[in-house]
VMD Tcl script that draws the C-alpha trace (Angstrom):
set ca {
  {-0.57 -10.67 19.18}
  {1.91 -13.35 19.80}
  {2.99 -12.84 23.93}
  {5.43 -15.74 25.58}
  {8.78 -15.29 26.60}
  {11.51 -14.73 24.02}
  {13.57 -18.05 24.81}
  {10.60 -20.40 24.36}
  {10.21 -21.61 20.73}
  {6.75 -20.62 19.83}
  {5.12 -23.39 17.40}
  {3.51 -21.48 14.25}
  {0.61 -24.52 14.26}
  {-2.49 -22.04 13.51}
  {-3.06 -22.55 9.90}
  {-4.17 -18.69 9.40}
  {-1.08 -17.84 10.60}
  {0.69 -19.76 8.76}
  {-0.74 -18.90 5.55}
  {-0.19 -15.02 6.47}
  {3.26 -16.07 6.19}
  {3.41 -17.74 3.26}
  {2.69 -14.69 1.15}
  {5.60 -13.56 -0.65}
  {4.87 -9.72 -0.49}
  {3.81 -10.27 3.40}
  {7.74 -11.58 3.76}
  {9.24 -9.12 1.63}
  {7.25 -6.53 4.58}
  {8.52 -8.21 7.29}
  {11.67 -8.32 6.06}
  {11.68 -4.22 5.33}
  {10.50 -3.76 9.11}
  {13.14 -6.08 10.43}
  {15.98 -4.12 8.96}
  {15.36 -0.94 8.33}
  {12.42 -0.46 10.48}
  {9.01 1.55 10.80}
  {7.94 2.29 7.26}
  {4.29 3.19 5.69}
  {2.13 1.51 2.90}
  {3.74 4.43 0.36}
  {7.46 3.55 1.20}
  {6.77 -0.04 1.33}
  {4.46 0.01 -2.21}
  {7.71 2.29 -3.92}
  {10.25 -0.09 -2.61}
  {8.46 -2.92 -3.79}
  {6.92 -1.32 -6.73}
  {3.51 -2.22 -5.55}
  {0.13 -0.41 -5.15}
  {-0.21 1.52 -1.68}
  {-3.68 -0.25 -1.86}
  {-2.26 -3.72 -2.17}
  {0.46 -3.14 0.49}
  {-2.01 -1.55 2.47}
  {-3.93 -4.91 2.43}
  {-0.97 -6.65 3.07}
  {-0.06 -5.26 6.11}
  {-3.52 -4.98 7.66}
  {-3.11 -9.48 7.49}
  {-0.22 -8.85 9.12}
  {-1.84 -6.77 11.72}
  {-4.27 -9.13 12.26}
  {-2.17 -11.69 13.09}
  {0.18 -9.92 15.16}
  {2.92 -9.65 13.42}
  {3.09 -5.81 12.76}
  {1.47 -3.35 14.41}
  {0.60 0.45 13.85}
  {2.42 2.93 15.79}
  {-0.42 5.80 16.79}
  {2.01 8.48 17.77}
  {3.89 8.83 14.40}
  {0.53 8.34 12.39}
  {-1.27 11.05 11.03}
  {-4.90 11.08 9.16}
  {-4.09 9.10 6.29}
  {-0.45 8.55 6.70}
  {0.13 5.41 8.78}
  {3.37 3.96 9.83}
  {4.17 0.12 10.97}
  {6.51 -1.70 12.96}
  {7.17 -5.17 13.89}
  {5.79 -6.76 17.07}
  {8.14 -8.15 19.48}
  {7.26 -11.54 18.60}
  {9.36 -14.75 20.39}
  {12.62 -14.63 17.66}
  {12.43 -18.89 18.22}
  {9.30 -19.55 15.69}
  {9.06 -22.94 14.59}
  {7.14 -24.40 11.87}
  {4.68 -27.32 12.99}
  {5.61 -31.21 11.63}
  {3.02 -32.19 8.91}
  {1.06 -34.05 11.39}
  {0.68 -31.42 13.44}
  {-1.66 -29.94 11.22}
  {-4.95 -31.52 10.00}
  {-4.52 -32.59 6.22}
  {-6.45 -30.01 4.51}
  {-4.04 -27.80 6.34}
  {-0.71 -28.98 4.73}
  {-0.67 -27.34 1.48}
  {-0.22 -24.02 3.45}
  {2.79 -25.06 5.40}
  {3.96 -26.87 1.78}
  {3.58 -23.27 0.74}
  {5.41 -21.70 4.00}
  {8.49 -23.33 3.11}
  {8.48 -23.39 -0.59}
  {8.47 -19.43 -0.16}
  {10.83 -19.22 2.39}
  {13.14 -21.62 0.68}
  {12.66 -19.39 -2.46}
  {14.26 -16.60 -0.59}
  {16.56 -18.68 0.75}
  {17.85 -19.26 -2.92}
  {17.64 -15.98 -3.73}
  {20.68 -15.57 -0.59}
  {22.56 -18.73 -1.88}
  {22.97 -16.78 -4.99}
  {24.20 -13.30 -3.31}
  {26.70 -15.40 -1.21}
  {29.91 -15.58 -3.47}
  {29.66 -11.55 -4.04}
  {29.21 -11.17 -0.21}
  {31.94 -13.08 0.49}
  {34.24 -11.49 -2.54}
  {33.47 -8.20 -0.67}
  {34.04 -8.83 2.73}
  {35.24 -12.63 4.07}
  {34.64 -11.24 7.64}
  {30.83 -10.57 7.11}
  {29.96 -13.45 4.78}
  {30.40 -16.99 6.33}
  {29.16 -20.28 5.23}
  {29.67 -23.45 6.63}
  {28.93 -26.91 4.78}
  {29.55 -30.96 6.59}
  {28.53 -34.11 6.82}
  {27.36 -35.49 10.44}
  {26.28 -38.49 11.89}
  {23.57 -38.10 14.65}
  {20.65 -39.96 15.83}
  {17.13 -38.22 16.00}
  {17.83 -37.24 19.36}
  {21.49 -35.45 18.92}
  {19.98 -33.97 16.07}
  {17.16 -32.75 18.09}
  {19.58 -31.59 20.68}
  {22.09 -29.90 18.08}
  {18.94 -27.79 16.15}
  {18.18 -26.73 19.85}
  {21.33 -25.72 20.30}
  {22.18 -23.81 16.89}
  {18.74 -21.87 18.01}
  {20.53 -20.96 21.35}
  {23.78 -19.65 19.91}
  {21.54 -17.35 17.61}
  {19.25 -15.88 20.37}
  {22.43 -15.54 22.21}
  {24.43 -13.45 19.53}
  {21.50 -12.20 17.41}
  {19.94 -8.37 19.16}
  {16.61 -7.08 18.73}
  {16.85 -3.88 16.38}
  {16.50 -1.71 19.64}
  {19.38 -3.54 21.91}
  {21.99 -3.91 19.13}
  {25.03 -2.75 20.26}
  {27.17 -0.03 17.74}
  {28.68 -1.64 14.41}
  {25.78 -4.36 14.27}
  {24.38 -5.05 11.56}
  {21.58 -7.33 10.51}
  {22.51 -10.29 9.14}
  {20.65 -13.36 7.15}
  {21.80 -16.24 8.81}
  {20.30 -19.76 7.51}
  {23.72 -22.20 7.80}
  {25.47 -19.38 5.77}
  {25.28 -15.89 6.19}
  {25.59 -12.31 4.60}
  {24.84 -8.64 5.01}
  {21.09 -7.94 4.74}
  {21.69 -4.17 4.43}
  {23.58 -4.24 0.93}
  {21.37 -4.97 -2.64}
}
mol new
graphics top color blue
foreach p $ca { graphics top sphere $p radius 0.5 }
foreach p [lrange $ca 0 end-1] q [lrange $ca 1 end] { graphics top cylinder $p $q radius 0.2 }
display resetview
């Protein structure tokens, strides 16, 4: 289990961490958990028209990594449900060099699926936006910063979004959970 305060950025350096997050299924989970919350291998395998065994798997690498964990008092024999961990929300991927080189295809991997999901948003944005301006936002310039400001301004940008963003459990009434990646849109609409 990942345990550090919430405001410190937690470096995802440990390649077996990494590559638990790199699976596209294993996202897809996490994602499920994050907005609509506790679920079980069954829900999770119908919504994502998967085998119970195969989710099953995937969510026992989650497990054991800390990512999701089981929650005892709503499972029953067979039947067991899963929730997210309250892991730091500032998780940062390591720099190449960070990682030894028969390490870096897995972060390769870590961002080519996230930035396959990212595309996947990109493409849902005009709709969003057609439905409702106020929930869909996007924001697109050109600045000129040294290494440092730029340093300073992704720090920054990370602050804002702990500052607005709630965990599931704190959100106030009318939140809703939101993809946010330099544009955003509703998560909680197809």
């Amino acid at each position: 289990m990942i345990l550090m305060k919430d405001e410190e950025p937690f470096l995802l350096d440990d390649p077996a961490r990494l590559r638990a997050l790199a699976h596209p299924m294993r996202r897809l989970i996490l994602r499920h958990l994050n907005i609509h919350g506790p679920a079980t291998s069954t829900t999770i395998g119908a919504l994502l028209d998967a085998k119970t065994g195969t989710t099953s798997y995937h969510l026992r690498q989650l497990e054991k990594y800390g990512f999701i964990e089981e929650i005892p008092e709503r499972s029953a024999g067979r039947e067991r449900w899963w929730r997210r961990t309250e892991t730091p929300r500032d998780m940062r991927a390591p720099a190449p060099g960070q990682l030894a080189p028969e390490d870096r295809p897995v972060l390769e991997e870590f961002h080519r699926v996230g930035f396959e999901e990212d595309r996947a948003l990109l493409e849902r944005f005009p709709e969003a936006y057609r439905r409702d301006p106020d929930w869909a936002k996007g924001s697109r310039g050109l600045g000129r910063m040294t290494k440092e400001e730029f340093a300073e301004f992704f720090d920054a940008y990370i602050a804002l979004l702990l500052r607005y963003s709630h965990r599931a459990q704190d959100a106030p009434p009318g939140a809703r959970p939101m993809f946010i990646r330099m544009f955003a849109l509703p998560a909680d609409e197809p």
